[in-house]
N, C-alpha and C positions, 0 to 999 in steps of 0.2 A: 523920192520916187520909190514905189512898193513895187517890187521883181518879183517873179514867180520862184514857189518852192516848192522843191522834188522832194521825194525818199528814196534814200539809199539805205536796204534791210539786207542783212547776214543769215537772215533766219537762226537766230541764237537759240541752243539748248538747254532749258536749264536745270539744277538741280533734280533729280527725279523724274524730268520727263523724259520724252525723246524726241528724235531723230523725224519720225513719223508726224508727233504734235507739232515739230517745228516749223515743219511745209504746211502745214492744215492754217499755220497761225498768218505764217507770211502769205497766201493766197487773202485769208480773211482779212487780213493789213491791205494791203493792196485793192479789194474792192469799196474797202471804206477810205484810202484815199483818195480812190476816184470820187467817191462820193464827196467829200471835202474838199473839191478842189486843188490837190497835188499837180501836175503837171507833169509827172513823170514815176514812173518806179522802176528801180534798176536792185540788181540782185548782184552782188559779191561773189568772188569767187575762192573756198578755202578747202584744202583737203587733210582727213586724218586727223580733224580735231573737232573739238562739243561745236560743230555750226553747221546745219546741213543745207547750205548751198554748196555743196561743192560740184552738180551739173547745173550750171547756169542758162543752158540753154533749154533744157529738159524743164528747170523751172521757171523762164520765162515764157514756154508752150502753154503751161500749166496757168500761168498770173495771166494771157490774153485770151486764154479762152473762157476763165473766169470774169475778165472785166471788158467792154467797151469802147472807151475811149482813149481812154490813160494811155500815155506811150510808157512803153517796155523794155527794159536793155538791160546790158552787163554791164557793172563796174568794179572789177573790166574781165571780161575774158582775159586769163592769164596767154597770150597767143604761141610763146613757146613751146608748148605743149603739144601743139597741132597743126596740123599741114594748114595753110590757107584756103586749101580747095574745102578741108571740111568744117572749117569756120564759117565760108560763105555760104554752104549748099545748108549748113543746118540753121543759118537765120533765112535761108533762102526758102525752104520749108514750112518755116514758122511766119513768113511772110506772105506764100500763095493764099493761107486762111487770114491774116489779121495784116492786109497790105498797108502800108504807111504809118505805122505805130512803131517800128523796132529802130533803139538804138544800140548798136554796136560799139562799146566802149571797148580798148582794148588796153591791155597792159604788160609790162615787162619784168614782173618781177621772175618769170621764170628764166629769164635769160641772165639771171647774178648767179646762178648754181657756183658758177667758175671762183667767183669772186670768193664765195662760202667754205667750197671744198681746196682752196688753193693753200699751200702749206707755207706760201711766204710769209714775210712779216708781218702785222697789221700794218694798216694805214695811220701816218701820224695825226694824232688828235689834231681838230682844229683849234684857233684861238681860242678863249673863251670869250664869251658874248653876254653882256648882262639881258635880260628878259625886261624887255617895251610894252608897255603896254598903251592901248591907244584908245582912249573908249571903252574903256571894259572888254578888248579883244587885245589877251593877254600874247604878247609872240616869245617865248622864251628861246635860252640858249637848244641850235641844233642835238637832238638824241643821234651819241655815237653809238652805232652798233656795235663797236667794241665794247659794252656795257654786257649782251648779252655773251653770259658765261660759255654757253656749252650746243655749240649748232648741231651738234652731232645727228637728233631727231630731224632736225629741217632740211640738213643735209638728204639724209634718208627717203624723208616724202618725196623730195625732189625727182629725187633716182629711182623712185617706184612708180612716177609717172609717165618716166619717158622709157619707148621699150631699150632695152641693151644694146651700146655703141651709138644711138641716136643722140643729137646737136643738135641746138636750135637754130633756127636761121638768124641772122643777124636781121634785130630789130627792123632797123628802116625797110630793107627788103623783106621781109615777110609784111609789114603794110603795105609795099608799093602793090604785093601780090593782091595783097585781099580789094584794095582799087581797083586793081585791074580787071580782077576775076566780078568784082561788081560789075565794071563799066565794060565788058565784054571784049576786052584790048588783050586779055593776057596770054602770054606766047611762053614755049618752054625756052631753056638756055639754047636748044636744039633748034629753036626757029618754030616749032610746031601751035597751031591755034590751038587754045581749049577752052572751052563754056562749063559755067558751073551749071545743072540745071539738077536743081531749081538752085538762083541766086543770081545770074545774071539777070541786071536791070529788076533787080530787088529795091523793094523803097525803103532800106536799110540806110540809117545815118550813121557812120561812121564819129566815132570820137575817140582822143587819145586822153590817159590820164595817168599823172607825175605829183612825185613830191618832193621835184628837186628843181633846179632852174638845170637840169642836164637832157640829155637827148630826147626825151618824152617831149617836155616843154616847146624845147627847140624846132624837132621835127615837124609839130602839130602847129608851131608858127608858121614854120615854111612851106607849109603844106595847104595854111591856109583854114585848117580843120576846126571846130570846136574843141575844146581842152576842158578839162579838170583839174583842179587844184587841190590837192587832198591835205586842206589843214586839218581836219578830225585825225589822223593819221602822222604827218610829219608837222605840224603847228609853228617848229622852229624856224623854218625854210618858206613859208608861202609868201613871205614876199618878194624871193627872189624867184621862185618859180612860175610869178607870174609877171615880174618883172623882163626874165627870160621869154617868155610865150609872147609878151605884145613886141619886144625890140625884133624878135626873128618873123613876125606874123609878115604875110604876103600874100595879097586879097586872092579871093577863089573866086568860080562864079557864085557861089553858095552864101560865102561868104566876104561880101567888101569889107566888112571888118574884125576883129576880130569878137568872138563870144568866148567866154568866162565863166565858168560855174565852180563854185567854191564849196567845199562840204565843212560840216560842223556836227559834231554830236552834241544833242543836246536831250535835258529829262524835264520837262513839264507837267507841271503839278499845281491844284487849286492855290496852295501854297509854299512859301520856301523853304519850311521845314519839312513836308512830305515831300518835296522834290529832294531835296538832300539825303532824306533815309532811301530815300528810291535810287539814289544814287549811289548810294555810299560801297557796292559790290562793286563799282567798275573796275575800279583800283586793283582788285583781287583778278579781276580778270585781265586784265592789260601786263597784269604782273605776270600771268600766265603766260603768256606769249612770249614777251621779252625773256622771260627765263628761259625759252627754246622751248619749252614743254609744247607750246602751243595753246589754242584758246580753249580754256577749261569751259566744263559746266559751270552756269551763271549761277553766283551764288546768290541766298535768300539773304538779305537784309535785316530780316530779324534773329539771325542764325550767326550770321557771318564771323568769325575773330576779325578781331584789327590788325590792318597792315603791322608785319614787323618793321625796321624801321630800315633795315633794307630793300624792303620791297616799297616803301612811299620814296624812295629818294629814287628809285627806278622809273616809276611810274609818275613823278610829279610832274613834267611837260604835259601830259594826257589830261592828269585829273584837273588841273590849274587850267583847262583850255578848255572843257567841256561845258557848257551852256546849260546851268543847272538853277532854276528857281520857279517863279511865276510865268504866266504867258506876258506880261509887259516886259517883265525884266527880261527874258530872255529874247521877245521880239527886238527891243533893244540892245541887244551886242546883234544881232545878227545883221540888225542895221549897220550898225557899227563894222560889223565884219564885212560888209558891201562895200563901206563907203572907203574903208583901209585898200581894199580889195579891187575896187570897180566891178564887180561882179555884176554877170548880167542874170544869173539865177544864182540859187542858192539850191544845196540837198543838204536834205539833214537825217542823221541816220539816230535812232533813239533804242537804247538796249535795256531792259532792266528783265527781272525776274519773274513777274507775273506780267501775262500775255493783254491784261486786263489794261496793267498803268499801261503801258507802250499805247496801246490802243488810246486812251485819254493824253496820252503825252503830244501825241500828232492831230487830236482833234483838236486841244484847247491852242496848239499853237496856230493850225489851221484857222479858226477865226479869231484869236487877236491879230495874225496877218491880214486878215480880210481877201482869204484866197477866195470866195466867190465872188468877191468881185473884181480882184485880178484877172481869173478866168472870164470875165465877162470883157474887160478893156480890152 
């Protein structure tokens, strides 16, 4: 069975260009996935580092009035950040013009600040795990954050997002809000009614997204939601995170069962040796992050030094789980990665250097999938 696939784009900067060409590129990515039959396009959300999504709502405005059909969302609005009333009033916004297209993904990584800036001990390592693989979808041992040396900057962005003495609401309730404030139920603690307007009875889909079998998973089972499973991101962990999401799921009207989308980065190229040199910066960039630096400008390929040998044993879960060859070969793990998975879609998010490959990376995989006639079934 052939599943529908999404893209999930960072609008990455790279080398020399900017911030500016970044949005120009992911609008133009997004109207040629429509055109290729994608099923969805969702935008990321990063602040203070070479990737300029970091207003995803500003630039999901931007990707539906450029395209059509295509549904549009976060993955994920970091929701910490922000009151619930103005998460829903600004897809609610974005919904009067392009009703029934927006998905709402949301996410929690802004609510670990605590766990980052806390001065107890680390957490003790987990066991070690040998790396499975199953069909050419490799699941290696879980990446410890205690790997990353120096949070010091992360810390930092964190605390320049939120204004002074502001906390975020605990996760679950701040979703129950953004529910509510959709389905026109929400009351203060005070007893008092309030309507989001615009965003009440918005044709906004709600999705949660985790890369752990913990409260993400969890909630978005019990809730009945759509989920995401972010192996491009945690690779070590998705199959307990989705392991997690089906035992807690609990039918909704939306949904009697539960739905599954699973992400993969992947570089597609005529061939596997120009998919591999297209590849070979990732490393450099994954490295960046993990070091705390955050996501560097994407380096050039033909340019690039080789990883030190610290920074490949950082980054090896990443590069070892990235989806890098031809469109057969790569259509096949991702098969593979369904069938590991059950996935009922798939998103694939592709990064490289020149705005040209990415753009060939998504077309060629787009018809060895045979997404238009996906899109037609």
């Amino acid at each position: 069975m052939t599943v529908p696939l999404s893209v999930l784009d960072l609008s990455p900067i790279s080398t020399g260009s900017t911030a500016r060409q970044a949005i120009r590129n992911t609008v133009d990515l997004a109207r040629r996935a429509e055109a290729w039959g994608y099923r969805r396009f969702w935008v990321a959300e990063h602040h203070f580092v070479a990737v300029a999504s970091s207003a995803p709502t500003e630039l999901i405005a931007l990707i539906a009035g450029a395209t059509e059909t295509i549904r549009v969302g976060s993955a994920a609005v970091q929701a910490g950040y922000r009151t619930s009333a103005s998460v829903v009033e600004s897809f609610g916004t974005i919904d009067a013009l392009y009703p029934g297209r927006l998905d709402l993904g949301l996410g929690r990584s802004a609510h670990r600040i605590e766990q980052l800036r806390s001065p107890g001990a680390p957490p003790a390592p987990a066991p070690p795990r040998p790396t499975v693989v199953h069909d050419g979808v490799v699941v290696p041992p879980p990446f410890a954050p205690t790997q990353i040396r120096d949070t010091t900057r992360l810390v930092a962005s964190l605390e320049a997002l939120r204004l002074p003495g502001a906390e975020p609401l605990e996760y679950a309730r701040q979703v129950a809000e953004i529910r509510a404030l959709l389905a026109g139920t929400f009351t203060t603690p005070g007893g008092i009614a309030l309507h989001a307007v615009p965003g009440e009875g918005a044709g906004v889909e709600l999705w949660l997204f985790g890369s752990s079998g913990g409260e993400s998973a969890q909630l978005a089972g019990s809730l009945g939601l759509p989920f995401v499973a972010n192996y491009h991101v945690s690779p070590g962990t998705v199959v307990e995170t989705v392991e997690a999401y089906r035992k807690a799921f609990r039918p909704s009207g939306r949904y009697p069962e539960p739905y599954l989308v699973v992400s993969a980065d992947v570089v597609v190229a005529a061939d596997d040796s120009r998919a591999r040199h297209l590849a070979s910066t990732y490393g450099h960039w994954v490295s960046s992050i993990r070091s705390g630096a955050g996501a560097a400008e994407y380096l050039d390929p033909d340019t690039a030094p080789p990883l030190t040998d610290y920074q490949q044993r950082l980054v090896d879960d990443r590069v070892n789980t990235q989806f890098v060859g031809t469109p057969a070969s790569v259509a096949a793990r991702l098969s593979a990665l369904r069938d590991l998975t059950g996935a009922d879609e798939l998103v694939v998010t592709s990064v490289t250097y020149r705005h040209e490959d990415r753009l060939t990376s998504h077309r060629l995989l787009a018809e060895e999938w045979g997404l238009s006639r996906v899109r037609a079934a």
